[in-house]
N, C-alpha and C positions, 0 to 999 in steps of 0.2 A: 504494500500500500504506500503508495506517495503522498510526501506530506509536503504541501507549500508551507515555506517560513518567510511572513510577509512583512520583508523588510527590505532598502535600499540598501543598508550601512551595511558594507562589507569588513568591517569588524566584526559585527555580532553574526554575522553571516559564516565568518570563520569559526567562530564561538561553539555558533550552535551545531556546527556538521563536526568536530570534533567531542563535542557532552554528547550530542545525541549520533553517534557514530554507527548503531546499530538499526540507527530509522532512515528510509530513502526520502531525504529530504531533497525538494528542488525549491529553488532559492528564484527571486524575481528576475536575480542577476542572469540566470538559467534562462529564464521565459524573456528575456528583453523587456521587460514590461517597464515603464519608468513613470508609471499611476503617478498620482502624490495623491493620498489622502488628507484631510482637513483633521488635525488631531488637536479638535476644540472640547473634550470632556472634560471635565473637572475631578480626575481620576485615574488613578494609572488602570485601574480596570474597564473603565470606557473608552479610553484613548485605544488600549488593546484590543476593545471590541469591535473599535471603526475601524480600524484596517483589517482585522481577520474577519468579520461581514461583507467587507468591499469586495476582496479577492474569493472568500466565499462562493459570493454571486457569483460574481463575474465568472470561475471558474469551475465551480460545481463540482471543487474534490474538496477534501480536509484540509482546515491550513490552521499554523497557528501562528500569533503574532506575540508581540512582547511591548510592554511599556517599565521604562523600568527611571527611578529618579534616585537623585540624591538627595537626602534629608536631614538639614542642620538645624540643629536645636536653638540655636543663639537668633536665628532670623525665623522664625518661626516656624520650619518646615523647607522654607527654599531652599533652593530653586523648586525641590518637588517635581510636580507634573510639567515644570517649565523646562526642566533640566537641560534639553539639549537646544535649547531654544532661549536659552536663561539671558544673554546680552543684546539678543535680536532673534527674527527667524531664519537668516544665514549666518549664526554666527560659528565661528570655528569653536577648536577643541579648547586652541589659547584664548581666545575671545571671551568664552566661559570660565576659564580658569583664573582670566585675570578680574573678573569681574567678583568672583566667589573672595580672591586672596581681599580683593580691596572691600568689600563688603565686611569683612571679618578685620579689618585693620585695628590691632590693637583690643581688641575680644579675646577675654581669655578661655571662656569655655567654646570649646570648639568641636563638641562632641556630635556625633554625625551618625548616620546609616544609609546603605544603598537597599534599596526594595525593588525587587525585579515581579511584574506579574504577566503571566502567559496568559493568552487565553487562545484555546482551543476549539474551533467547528468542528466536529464529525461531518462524515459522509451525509446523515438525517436531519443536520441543521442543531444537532443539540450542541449547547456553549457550555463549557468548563474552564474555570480558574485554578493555574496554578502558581502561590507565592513563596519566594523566595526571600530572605532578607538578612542584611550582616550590618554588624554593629563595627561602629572603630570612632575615627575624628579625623578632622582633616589639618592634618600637617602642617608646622610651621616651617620645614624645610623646606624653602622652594626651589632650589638649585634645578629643578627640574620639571618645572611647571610647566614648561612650553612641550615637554615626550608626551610619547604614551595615547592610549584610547581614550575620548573623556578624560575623565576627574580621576583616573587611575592615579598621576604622578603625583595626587593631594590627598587620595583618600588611604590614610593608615589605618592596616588589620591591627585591630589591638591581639588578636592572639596569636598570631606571626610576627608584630615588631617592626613591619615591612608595610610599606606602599603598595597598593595593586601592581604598579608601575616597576617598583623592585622585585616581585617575585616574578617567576619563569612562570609562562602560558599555561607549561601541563601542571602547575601548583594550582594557579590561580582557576582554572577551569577546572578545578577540582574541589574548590572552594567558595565561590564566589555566589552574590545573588541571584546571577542568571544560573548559574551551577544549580543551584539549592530548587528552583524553581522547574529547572526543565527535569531534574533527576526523579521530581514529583511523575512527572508528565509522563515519564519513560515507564517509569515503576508503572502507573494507571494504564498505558499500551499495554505494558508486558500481563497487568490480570484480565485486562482485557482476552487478549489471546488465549490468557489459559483458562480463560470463563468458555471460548468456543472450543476451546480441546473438550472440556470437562463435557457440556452439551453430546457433541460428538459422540464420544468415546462413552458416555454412560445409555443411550440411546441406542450404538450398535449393539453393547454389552446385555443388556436386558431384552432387546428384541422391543422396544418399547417404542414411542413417540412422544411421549412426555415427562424425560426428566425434568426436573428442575431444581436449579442450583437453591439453598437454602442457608447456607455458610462456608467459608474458609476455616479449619482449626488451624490456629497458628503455631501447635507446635516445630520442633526441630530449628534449626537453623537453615535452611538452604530449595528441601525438599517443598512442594507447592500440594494438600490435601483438600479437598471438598464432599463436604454434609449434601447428599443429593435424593431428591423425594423420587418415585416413581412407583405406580399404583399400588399408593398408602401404606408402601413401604421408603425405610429412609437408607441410605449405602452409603459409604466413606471410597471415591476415590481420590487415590495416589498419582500425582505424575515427579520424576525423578526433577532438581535443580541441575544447575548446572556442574559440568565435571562428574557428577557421582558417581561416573563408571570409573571410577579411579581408585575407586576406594570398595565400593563392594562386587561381591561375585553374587550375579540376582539366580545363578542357577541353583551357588549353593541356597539363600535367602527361601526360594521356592519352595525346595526337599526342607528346610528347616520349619517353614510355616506348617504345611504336611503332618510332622511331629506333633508338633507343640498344637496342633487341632486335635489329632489324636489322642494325647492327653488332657485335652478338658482345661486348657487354661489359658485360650481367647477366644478370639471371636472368628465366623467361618470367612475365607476369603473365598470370592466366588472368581473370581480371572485374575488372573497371572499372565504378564507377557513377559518373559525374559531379556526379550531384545532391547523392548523399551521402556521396562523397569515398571509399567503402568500394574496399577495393582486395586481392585476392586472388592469392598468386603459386605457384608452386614454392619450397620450401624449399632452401636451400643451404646445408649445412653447411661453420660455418669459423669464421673469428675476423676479426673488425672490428683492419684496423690499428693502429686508439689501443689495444687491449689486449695487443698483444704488445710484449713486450721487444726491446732492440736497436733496429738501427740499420731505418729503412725500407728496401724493396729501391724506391727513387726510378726505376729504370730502368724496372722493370711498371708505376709509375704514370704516366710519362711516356707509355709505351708505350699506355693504353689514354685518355691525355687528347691523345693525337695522335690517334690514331685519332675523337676525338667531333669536333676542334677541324678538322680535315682533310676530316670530310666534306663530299661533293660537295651534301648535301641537309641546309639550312637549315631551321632552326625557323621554324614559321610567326608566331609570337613574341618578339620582340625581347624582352631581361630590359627595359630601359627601367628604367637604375639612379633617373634623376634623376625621372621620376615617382613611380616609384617611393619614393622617400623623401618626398615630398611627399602621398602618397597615406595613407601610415604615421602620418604628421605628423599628418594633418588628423583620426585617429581621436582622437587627444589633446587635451585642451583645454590654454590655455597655462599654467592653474598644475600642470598633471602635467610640464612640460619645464623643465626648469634653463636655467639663462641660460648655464653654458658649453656645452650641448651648439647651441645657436644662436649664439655666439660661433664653434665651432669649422665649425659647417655652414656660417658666412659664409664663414669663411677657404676651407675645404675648395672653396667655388664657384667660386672664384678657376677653378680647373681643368676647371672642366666644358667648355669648349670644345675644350680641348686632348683632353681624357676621350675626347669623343665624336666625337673627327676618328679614332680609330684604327680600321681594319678590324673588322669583329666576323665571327664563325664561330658554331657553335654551339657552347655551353658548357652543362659538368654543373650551374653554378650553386650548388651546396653541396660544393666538390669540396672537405672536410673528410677526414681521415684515417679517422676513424668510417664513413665511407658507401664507406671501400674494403674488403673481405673476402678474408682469403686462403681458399681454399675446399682441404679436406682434403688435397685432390692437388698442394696448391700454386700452383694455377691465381689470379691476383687477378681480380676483374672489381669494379663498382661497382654503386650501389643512389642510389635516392635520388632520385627528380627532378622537385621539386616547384618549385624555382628554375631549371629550364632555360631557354634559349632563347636569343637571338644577342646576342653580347657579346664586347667584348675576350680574346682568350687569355689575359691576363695576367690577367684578374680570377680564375681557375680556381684558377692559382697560391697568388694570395694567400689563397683560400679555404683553403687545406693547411696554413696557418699559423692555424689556429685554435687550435689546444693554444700550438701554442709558433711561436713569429715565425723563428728559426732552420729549422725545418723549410720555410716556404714559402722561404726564402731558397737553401737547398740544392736543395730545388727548381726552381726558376728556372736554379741552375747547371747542372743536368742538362737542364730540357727544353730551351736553347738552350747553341749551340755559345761564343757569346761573351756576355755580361751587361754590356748598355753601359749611361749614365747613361738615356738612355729608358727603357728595361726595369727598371731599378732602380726609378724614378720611379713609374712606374706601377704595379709593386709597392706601393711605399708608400703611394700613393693612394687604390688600389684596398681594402687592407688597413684606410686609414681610411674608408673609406666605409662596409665592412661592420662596423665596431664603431660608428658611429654609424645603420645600420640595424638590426640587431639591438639596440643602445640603445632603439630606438623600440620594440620590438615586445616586449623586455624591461619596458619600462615599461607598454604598453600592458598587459598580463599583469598587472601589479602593480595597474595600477588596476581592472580587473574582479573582482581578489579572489582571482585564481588561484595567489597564493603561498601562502593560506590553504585552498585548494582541492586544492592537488600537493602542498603542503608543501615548496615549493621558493620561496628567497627571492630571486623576479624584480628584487626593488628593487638586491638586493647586485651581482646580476648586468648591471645595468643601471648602476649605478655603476659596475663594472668596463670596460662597454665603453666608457662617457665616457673613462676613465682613459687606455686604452687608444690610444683613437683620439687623444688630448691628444698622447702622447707619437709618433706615431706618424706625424702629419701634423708634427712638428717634424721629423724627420726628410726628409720628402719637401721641404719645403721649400730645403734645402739642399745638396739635388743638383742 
């Protein structure tokens, strides 16, 4: 789908085909069109509206447009809506610039923000907003007022320390108001799309004509789920994020969901595709563990990680932690890895013989609080098993310590009758292994873009679990 972006300024023109690099955008510059619209609203959202109405019409595809100002507090808001227009209606970049410095002459607060808002036609005429906005002030330094795009050489990031105009393009479009604003836009494309997959694929699936979408769950980090009705029954499907084939084997995930049906401890998946990970179940109404208050009932949880870890029928799949993290590894090059987290994977290796001399059983593999459900009647059962396969008991355990490291601990004192220094140990082990696997796949995330992509900051969370695993194999060491 072609999106017109209804603008002359080949700045922002540059702008937006770099943030929005994955949408085929065609620019005016494109079409020779050299319109001028009347951008007389008293609003960055009206002004956005007349030109993406205009070309609209006129061309009867999607377009979206942007009105975006600077906003100082000392002058009440100006330039604002006037912004590119602030010393006349031809006036240049320096024109404005020099207008703004002498306006603010001898003003000491000079605290400021830039607000960017898109707005959006669909194909059907329907109009969406989407706003952006960053805080900073605009700069006494002016050695540089006459560069730059706009009010870049004047407007200081206070959480960078830097000018629009000092920071490099791929920071600043990584940052910025128009950043903040299209990444909305992109994001709303992108559930668009997976609103018509979902449609699609639950329709073929059921032999039906009327699914209909009813919610997103938001668990997981990356993975895209929907709550979906079809004759007066409710279904959960699954379609994979991005990269996840990096990380799981869905043939083994299949054989493992199989099991853990057979034993009575989730719910039934009615389609499986292998290829493209899509995964359609019964809906269960309930509440995911990590969201209810109080104390866990540890006894149900025990109860149905005996029942996985006891069965007489093995995964045809070993987890294979220590591949496993090597496999993870090798998707990163070494300047995406910090030097403590290979400091701390040295140490951590010390154990692996000891690791892998223990029995293994089958295991849930993400046996996380999130992936246990109390379902309305009270009943708990589990979800989840895209890390199944034959592994340490203990590693289940520490998996339940993902919110909080006390819960797998309490844990451990319920599923066994005594918690000797072995069982301790390997708790702790186990708990740093998975904050330096997920480190890796945290970061992996980070470097393909996808914090800018979720809007979720993989880099913070991947610091986290270095931190984590730091403080955590000190501990195992000392038992």
């Amino acid at each position: 789908m072609k999106i017109l972006f209804a603008s002359h300024n080949k700045d922002k023109q540059e702008e937006v085909k770099k943030i929005l690099k994955d949408v085929d955008i065609v620019t005016l510059t494109d079409l020779n069109d050299n319109d001028e619209v009347v951008e007389d609203g008293a609003s960055l959202e009206e002004n956005a509206f007349l030109k993406a109405e205009h070309y609209h019409k006129k061309y009867d595809i999607p377009v979206i447009s942007d009105d975006t100002g600077l906003f100082v507090k000392a002058l009440g808001g100006e330039p604002g809506v006037h912004s590119s227009r602030y010393s006349g209606e031809n006036a240049t970049y320096i024109d404005n610039n020099r207008k703004l410095l002498s306006e603010l002459e001898g003003v000491a607060n000079r605290d400021a923000y830039f607000e960017c808002v898109i707005c959006y036609i669909d194909k059907s005429s329907k109009v969406r907003y989407f706003h952006g906005k960053v805080n900073g002030k605009i700069t006494e330094d002016t050695t540089d007022f006459d560069k730059g795009f706009g009010y870049d050489s004047l407007f200081y990031v206070n959480m960078y320390k830097k000018t629009y105009y000092e920071l490099t393009k791929d920071i600043k479009n990584k940052i910025s108001h128009r950043y903040l604003a299209l990444n909305k836009f992109a994001n709303y494309l992108r559930e668009q799309s997976w609103l018509q997959m979902v449609e699609f694929y639950a329709n073929n699936i059921l032999d039906h004509n009327d699914a209909k979408i009813e919610s997103r769950l938001m668990g997981g980090m990356s993975n895209y789920t929907y709550v979906v009705s079809s004759d007066d029954e409710l279904y959960t499907i699954r379609f994979l994020g991005e990269y996840a084939e990096n990380f799981v084997n869905r043939e083994a995930e299949a054989r493992n969901i199989k099991i853990m049906e057979s034993l009575g401890v989730t719910n039934k998946t009615i389609y499986f595709d292998i290829t493209s990970g899509v995964k359609m179940s019964h809906y269960v109404q309930g509440n995911s563990l990590n969201t209810l208050e109080g104390k866990y009932d540890l006894l149900a949880v025990c109860k149905i990680l005996k029942k996985i870890h006891q069965s007489k029928e093995l995964s045809k799949y070993d987890y294979n932690p220590f591949l496993r993290i090597e496999k993870y590894q090798s998707l990163l090059d070494d300047s995406d890895i910090k030097e403590e987290y290979l400091i701390l994977k040295n140490e951590f290796m010390k154990f692996k013989e000891y690791l892998e001399s223990q029995e293994k059983v089958l295991t849930h593999g993400d046996s996380q609080p999130s992936n246990f459900i109390v379902l309305d009647n009270g009943e708990l059962i589990t979800v989840d098993f895209e890390f199944s396969g034959n592994n340490d008991p203990v590693y289940d355990i520490a998996c339940f310590a993902n919110i909080k490291l006390e819960d797998g601990l309490d844990l451990l004192n319920v599923y066994y009758e005594k918690v000797d220094n072995d069982k301790l140990k390997r708790f702790y082990l186990w708990k740093t292994y998975q904050c330096l696997q997920w480190y890796l796949v945290a970061s992996f995330k980070e470097k393909m873009g996808m914090s800018e992509s979720l809007s979720i900051d993989f880099k913070k969370i991947a610091d986290n679990y270095l931190d984590q695993a730091s403080k955590i194999l000190e501990i195992a060491k000392k038992i």
